[in-house]
C-alpha positions in Angstrom: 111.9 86.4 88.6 114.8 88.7 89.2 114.1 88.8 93.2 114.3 84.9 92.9 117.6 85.1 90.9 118.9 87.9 93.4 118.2 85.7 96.4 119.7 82.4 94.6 122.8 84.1 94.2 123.2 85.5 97.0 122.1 82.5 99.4 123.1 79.4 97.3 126.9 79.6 98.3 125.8 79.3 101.9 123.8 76.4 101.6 126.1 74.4 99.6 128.6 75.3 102.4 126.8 73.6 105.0 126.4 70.4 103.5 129.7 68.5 103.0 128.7 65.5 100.7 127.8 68.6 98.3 130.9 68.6 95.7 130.2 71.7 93.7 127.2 73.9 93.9 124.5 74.0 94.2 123.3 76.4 91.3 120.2 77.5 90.2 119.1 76.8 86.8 115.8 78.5 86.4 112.4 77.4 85.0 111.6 74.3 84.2 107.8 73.8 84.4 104.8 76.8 84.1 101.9 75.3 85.5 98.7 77.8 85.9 100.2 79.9 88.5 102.7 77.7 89.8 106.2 77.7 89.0 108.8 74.4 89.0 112.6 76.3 89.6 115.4 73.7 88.8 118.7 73.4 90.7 122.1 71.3 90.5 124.7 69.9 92.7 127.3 67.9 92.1 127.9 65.2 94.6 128.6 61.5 94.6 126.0 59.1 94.1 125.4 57.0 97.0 125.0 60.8 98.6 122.1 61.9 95.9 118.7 61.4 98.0 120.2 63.1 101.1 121.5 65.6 99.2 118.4 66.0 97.2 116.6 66.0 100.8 118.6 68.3 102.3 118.4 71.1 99.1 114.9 71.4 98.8 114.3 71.6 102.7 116.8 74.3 103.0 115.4 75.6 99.5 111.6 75.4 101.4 113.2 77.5 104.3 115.0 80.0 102.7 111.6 81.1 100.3 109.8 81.3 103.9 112.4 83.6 104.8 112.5 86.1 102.1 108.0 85.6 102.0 107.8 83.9 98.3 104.5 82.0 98.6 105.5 78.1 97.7 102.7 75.5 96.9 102.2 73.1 99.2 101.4 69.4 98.1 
């Protein structure tokens, strides 16, 4: 958990750069679901509301991508 914290930290800024309809953040907020082996890691962002499901879209892709990059295993469903 403190490698995924690390890399949140470190990488979040960035993401929330590239994306202008994102207003402030996005941040990560930790746990939210322990499920066997799997874990569900929550994030925010502020933006405004007609912009939520592209924002949402574009957050976990670029959440999907960065785990790939740094070699943290992520279910697949």
């Amino acid at each position: 958990m403190e490698r995924i914290h690390e890399i949140m930290d470190r990488e979040l800024p960035a993401i929330g750069a590239k994306n202008e309809r994102i207003i402030q953040g996005p941040y990560y907020k930790g746990v939210s679901e322990i499920n066997g082996s799997s874990l569900k890691l929550r994030f925010s962002a502020e933006c405004e509301g007609r912009s939520l499901n592209r924002v949402t879209t574009f957050l976990n892709e670029e959440i999907i991508e960065l785990m790939k990059r740094e070699e943290i295993e992520i279910a697949a469903r």
